[in-house]
C-alpha positions in Angstrom: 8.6 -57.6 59.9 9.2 -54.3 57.6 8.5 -55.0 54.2 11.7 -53.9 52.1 12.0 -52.4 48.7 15.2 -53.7 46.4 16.0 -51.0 44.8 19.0 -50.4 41.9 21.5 -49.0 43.9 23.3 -50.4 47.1 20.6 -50.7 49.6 17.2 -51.2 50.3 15.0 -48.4 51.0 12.2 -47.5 53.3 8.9 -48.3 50.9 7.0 -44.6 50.9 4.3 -46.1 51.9 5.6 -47.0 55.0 6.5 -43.8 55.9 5.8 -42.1 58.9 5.7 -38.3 59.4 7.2 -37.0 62.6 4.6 -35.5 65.1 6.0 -32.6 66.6 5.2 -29.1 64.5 8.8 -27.9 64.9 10.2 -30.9 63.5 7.7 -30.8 60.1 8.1 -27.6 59.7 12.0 -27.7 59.7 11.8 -30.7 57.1 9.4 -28.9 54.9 12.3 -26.0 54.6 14.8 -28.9 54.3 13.5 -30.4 51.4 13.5 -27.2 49.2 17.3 -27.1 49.8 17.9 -29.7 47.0 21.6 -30.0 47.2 24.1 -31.1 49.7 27.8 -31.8 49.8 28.3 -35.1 51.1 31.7 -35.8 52.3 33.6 -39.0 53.2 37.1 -38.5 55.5 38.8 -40.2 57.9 42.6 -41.7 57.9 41.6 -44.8 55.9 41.6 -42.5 52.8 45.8 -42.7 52.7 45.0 -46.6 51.7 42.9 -45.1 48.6 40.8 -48.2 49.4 37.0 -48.1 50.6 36.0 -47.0 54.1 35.7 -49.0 56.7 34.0 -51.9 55.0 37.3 -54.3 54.3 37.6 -54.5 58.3 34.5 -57.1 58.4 35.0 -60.5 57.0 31.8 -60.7 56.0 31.4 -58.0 53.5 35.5 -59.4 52.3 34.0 -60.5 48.8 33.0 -57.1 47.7 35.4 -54.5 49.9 38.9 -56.4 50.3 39.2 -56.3 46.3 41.9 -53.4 46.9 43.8 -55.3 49.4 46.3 -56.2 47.4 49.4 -54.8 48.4 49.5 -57.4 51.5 47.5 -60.1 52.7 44.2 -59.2 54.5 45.3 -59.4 58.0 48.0 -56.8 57.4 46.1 -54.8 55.1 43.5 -54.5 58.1 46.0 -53.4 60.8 48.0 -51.2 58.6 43.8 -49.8 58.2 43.5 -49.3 61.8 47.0 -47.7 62.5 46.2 -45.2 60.0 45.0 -42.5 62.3 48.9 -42.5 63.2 50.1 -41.1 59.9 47.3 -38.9 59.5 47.9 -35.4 58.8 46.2 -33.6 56.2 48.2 -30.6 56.3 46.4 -28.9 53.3 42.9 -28.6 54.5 41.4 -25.8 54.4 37.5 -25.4 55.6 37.0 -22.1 54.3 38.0 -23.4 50.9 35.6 -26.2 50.9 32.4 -23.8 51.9 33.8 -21.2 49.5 33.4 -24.2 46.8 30.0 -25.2 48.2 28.5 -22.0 47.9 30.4 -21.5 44.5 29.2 -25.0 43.2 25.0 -24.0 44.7 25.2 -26.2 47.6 22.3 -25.5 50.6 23.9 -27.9 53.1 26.8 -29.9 54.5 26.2 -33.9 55.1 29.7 -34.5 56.6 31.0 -38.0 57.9 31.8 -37.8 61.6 32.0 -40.7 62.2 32.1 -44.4 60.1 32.0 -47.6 61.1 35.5 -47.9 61.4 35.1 -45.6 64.5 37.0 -43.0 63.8 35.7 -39.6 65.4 36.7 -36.3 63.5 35.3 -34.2 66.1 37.0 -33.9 69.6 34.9 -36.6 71.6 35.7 -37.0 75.4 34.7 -41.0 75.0 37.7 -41.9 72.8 41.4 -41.5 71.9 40.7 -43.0 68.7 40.0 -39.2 66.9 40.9 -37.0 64.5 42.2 -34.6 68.1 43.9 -37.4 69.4 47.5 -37.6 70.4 48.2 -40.5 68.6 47.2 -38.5 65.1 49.9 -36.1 64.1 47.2 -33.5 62.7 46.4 -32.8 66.4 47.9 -30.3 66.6 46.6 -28.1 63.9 44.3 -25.1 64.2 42.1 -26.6 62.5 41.9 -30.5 64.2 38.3 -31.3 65.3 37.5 -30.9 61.6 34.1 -31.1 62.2 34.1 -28.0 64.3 35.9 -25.8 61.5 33.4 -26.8 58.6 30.5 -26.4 60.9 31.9 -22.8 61.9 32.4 -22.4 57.8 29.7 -23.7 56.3 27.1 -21.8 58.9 28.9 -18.8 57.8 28.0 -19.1 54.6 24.3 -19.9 55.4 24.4 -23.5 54.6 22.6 -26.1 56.8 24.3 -29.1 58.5 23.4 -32.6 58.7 25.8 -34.4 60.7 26.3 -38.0 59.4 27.0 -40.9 62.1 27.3 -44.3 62.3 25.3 -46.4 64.6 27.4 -49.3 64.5 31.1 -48.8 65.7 33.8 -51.2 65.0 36.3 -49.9 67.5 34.5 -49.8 70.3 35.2 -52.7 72.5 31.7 -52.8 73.3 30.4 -53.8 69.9 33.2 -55.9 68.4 34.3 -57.2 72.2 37.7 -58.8 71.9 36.8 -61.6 75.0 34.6 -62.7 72.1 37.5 -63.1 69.3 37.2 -61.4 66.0 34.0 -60.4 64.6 33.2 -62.4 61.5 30.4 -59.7 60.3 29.3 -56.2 60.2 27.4 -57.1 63.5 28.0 -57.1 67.3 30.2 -60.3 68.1 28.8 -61.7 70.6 25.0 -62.6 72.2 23.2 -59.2 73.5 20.7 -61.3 75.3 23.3 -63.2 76.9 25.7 -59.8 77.9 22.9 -57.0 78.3 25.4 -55.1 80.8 28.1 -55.1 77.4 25.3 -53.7 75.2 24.0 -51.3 78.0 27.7 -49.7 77.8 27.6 -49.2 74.2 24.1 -47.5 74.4 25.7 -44.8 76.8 28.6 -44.9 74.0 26.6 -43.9 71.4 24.5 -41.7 73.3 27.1 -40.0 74.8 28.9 -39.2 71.0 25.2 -38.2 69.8 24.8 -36.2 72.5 28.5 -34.3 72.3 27.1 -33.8 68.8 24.2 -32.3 69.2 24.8 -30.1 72.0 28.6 -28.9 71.6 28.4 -28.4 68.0 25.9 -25.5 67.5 22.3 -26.1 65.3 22.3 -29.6 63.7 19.9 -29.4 60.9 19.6 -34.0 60.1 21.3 -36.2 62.2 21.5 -38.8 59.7 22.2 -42.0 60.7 23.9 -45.0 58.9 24.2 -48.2 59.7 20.8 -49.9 59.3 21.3 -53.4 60.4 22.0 -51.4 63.7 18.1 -52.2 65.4 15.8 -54.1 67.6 14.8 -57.0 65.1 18.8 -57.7 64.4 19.8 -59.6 67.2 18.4 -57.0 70.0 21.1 -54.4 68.4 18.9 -51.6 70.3 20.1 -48.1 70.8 17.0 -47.0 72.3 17.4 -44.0 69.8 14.2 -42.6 70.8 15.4 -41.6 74.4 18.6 -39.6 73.1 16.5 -38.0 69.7 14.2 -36.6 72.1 16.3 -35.9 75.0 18.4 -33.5 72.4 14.9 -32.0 71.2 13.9 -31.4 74.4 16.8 -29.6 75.5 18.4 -27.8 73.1 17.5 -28.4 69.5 13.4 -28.9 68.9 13.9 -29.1 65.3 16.1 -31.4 65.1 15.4 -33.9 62.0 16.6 -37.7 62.3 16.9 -39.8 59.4 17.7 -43.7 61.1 18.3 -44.4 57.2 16.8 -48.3 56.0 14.8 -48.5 59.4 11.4 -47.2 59.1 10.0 -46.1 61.7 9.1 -42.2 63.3 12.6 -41.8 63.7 13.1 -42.0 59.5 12.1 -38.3 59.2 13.1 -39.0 55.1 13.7 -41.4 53.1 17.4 -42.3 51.9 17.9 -44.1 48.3 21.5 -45.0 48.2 23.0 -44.5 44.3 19.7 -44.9 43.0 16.6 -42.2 41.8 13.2 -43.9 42.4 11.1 -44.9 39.1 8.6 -42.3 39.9 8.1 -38.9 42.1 7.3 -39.7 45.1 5.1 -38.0 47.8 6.7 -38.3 50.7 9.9 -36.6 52.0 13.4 -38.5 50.5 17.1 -37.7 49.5 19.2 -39.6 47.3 22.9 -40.0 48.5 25.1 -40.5 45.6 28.8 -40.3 44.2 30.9 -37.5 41.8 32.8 -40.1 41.0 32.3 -43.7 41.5 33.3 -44.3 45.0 31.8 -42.5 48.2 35.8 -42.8 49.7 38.9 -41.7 48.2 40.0 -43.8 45.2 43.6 -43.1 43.8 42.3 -44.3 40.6 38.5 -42.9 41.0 36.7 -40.9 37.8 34.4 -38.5 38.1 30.6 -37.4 36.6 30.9 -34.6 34.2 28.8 -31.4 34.7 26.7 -32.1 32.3 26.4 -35.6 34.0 25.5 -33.7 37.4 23.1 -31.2 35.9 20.8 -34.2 34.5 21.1 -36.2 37.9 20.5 -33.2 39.8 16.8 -32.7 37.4 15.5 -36.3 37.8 16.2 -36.1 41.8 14.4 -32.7 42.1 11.8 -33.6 39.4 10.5 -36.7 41.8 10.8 -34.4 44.7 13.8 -34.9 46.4 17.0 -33.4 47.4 20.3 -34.6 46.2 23.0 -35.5 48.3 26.7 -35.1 46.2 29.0 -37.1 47.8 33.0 -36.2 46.8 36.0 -37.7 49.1 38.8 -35.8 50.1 42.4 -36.8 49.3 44.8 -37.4 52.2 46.6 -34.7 51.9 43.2 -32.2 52.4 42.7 -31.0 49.0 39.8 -32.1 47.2 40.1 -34.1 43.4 40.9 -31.5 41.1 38.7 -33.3 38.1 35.2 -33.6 40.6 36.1 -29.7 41.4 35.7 -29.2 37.9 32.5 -31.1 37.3 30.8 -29.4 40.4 31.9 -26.2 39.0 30.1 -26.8 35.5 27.1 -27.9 37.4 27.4 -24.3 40.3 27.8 -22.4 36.7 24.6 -23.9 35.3 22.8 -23.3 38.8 24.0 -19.4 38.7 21.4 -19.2 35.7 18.9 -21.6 36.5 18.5 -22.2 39.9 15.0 -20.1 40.7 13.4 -23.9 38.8 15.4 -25.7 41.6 15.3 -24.6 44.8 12.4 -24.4 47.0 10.5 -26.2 44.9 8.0 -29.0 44.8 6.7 -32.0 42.1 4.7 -31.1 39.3 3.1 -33.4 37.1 4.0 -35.2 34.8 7.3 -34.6 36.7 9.2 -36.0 33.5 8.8 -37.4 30.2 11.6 -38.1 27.5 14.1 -34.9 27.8 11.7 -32.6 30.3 12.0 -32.3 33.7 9.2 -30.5 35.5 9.2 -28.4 39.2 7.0 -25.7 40.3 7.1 -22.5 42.7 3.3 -20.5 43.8 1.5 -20.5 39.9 4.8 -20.7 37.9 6.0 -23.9 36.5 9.4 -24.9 35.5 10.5 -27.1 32.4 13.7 -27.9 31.9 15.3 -29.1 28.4 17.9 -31.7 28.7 20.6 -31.3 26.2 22.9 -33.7 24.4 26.4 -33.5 24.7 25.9 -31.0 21.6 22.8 -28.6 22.9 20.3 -28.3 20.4 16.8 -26.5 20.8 14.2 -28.0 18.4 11.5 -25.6 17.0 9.0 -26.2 18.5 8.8 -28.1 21.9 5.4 -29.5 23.4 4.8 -29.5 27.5 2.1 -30.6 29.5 1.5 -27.8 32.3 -2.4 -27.9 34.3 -3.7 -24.2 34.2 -3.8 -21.6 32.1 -0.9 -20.0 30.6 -0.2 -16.7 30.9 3.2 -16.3 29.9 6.3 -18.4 29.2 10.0 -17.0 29.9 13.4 -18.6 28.8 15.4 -18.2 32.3 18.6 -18.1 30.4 18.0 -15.2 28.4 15.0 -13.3 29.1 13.4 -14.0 26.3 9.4 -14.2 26.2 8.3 -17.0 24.3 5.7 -17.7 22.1 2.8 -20.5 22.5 -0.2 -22.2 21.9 -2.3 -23.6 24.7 -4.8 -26.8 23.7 -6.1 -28.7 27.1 -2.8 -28.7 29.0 -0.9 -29.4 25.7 1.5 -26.2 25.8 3.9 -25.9 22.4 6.3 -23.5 22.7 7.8 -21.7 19.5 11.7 -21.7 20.1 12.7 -20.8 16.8 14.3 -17.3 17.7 15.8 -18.4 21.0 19.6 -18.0 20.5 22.2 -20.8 21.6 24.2 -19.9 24.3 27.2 -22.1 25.0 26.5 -26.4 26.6 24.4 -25.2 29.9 23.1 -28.7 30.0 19.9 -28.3 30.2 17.8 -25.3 28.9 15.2 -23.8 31.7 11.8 -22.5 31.0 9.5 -20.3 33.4 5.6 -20.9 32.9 3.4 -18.8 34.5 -0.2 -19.2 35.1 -3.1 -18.9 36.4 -3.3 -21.3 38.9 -2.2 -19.2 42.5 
């Protein structure tokens, strides 16, 4: 049995060291460049949103005491068919893709991690295995230009150089070969009835869910990550096998070598990173990881949702690339298409403060001693990068001490040029910061070491 980590945000994570590298050379080599992307734009849609009430989790009984909280309009019966009819009231007349990668690329975004399907089902690309999709007749935004929505921020987002990892779920709770209605209703986020007992049901939603990973993978141009949610969704759970394996390396044999997968919570060669959900690990760690997280509070649309603040952003965005990983910025579009004008704010203040400082984010790698009180550390070849958190009120104090391994030959403030002046003792670097002018709340302050060290 996998051992399991608790950690402090919604799930348990894969313990690094459990992790398992992936073996073929195309597929390192692709998640070695992944990982000095650093920032993603996650994305939750799907008809649901016009409820303003989580996705897909208030449809299973099991998860009721936690998800069905904003059911309260009806009782929970209604509340979940009303849920699932949504798809017929669907039309988000105001999206525009070119709008959201302008804003990704405005905002320092490297890649797209878009929703394309949930658990609920719900396709938003134009799959041949279901009516139940964002192209389907019985949605009225079928007929817009822009309907398999995850064909026009694909085309978009590649256009503006960004990567895409293409998020799906493993479980689906419209399929009538997972939550089978001979079997009655399904009282938990699980298959409803015994695979052992109906092998030839489970076989069909295999070729399901190959068939929609497939459609994916091979009708959708270069897929960066498929990342893959829906963890309980494996052998040891009551036989709930995919057989991912066969499909992953079906696709890399055919059309798309690279290809990362990231079968999030499960372990295993086919957890190319690791995925800590609303949570930073207590330390850097070694091995490959992104955290998925919120702008506001919710990863779905919330009527009543508030948001991080750019400064907020700035500071999350340093501890996740401090301990090595990339950060995954989840914000939910409204039903109407647009995005919430108050997150559009905050990932503005946070694209502003990458504009100056970004050469200390991307493509970079842990440094020791990663962070300690207010500093956040990263490194690039022989320069080092230390960044300054700022209160809400920035304020440089004279003198600041850092702890860089080498010797140091010079020491730039990124924000103005400036050279600065130190003293070196051991790796005990204090840098005089008396004649660095303020310049406006950036955040955080950035400072380029360089030394010796090649």
């Amino acid at each position: 049995m996998k051992k399991e980590v608790i950690s402090n945000g919604v799930h348990t994570y894969t313990p690094p060291e459990e992790y398992i590298a992936p073996k073929g050379q195309a597929v390192r080599e692709h998640l070695e460049w992944f990982m000095g992307l650093k920032l993603g734009l996650m994305m939750h849609w799907a008809p649901g949103c016009q409820l303003g009430t989580y996705e897909s989790w208030p449809l299973s009984d099991g998860d009721a005491a936690w998800s069905q909280g904003d059911f309260t309009w009806a009782d929970a019966e209604t509340c979940k068919s009303q849920y699932w009819q949504a798809n017929k009231t669907f039309n988000p007349v105001k999206f525009n893709p070119a709008a959201w990668a302008n804003l990704a690329e405005e905002c320092g975004f490297k890649y797209l991690l878009f929703t394309t399907k949930h658990h609920d089902g719900f396709c938003m690309f134009d799959t041949a295995t279901t009516d139940y999709k964002i192209t389907g007749p019985d949605c009225p935004f079928h007929t817009n230009k822009n309907a398999d929505v995850v064909a026009a921020l694909y085309r978009e987002f590649r256009s503006r150089g960004l990567a895409i990892s293409a998020y799906f779920s493993k479980p689906d709770w419209h399929s009538e070969y997972y939550w089978a209605p001979a079997f009655g209703a399904a009282p938990t986020r699980n298959v409803n009835y015994d695979v052992s007992e109906h092998p030839e049901l489970w076989e069909k939603f295999v070729r399901f869910t190959h068939e929609q990973i497939r459609e994916l993978c091979t009708k959708y141009g270069k897929i960066d990550v498929l990342w893959l949610d829906g963890g309980w969704v494996r052998p040891d759970n009551a036989g709930q096998d995919i057989r991912l394996g066969e499909i992953v390396e079906e696709i890399r044999s055919a059309a798309q070598p690279h290809l990362i997968v990231c079968e999030r919570t499960c372990g295993g060669e086919y957890e190319n990173f690791i995925t800590p959900e609303k949570t930073v690990p207590e330390s850097a760690l070694a091995v490959p990881w992104e955290t998925c997280t919120t702008v506001g509070q919710k990863f779905s649309f919330h009527y009543t949702d508030r948001f991080k603040s750019g400064r907020q952003l700035v500071h999350l965005l340093l501890e996740v690339v401090s301990k090595g990983g990339n950060l995954a910025l989840n914000i939910a579009p409204q039903p109407d298409g647009e995005l919430p004008a108050p997150a559009v704010r905050s990932l503005r203040d946070m694209g502003a403060w990458l504009k100056i400082f970004g050469e200390g984010i991307y493509g970079t790698r842990i440094c020791a001693p990663y962070r300690e009180d207010r500093l956040f550390y990263t490194q690039k070849e022989n320069r080092v990068y230390a960044f300054y958190a700022y209160d809400e009120i920035p304020d440089l104090p004279e003198h600041l001490q850092i702890h860089v391994s080498g010797s140091v030959v010079k020491v730039i403030c990124i924000r103005c040029g400036k050279t600065i002046k130190f003293r070196q003792n051991g790796n005990r670097v204090t840098l005089s910061l008396d004649e660095v002018p303020m310049g406006g709340a950036f955040y955080a302050e950035g400072f380029c070491i360089t030394t010796n060290k090649p």
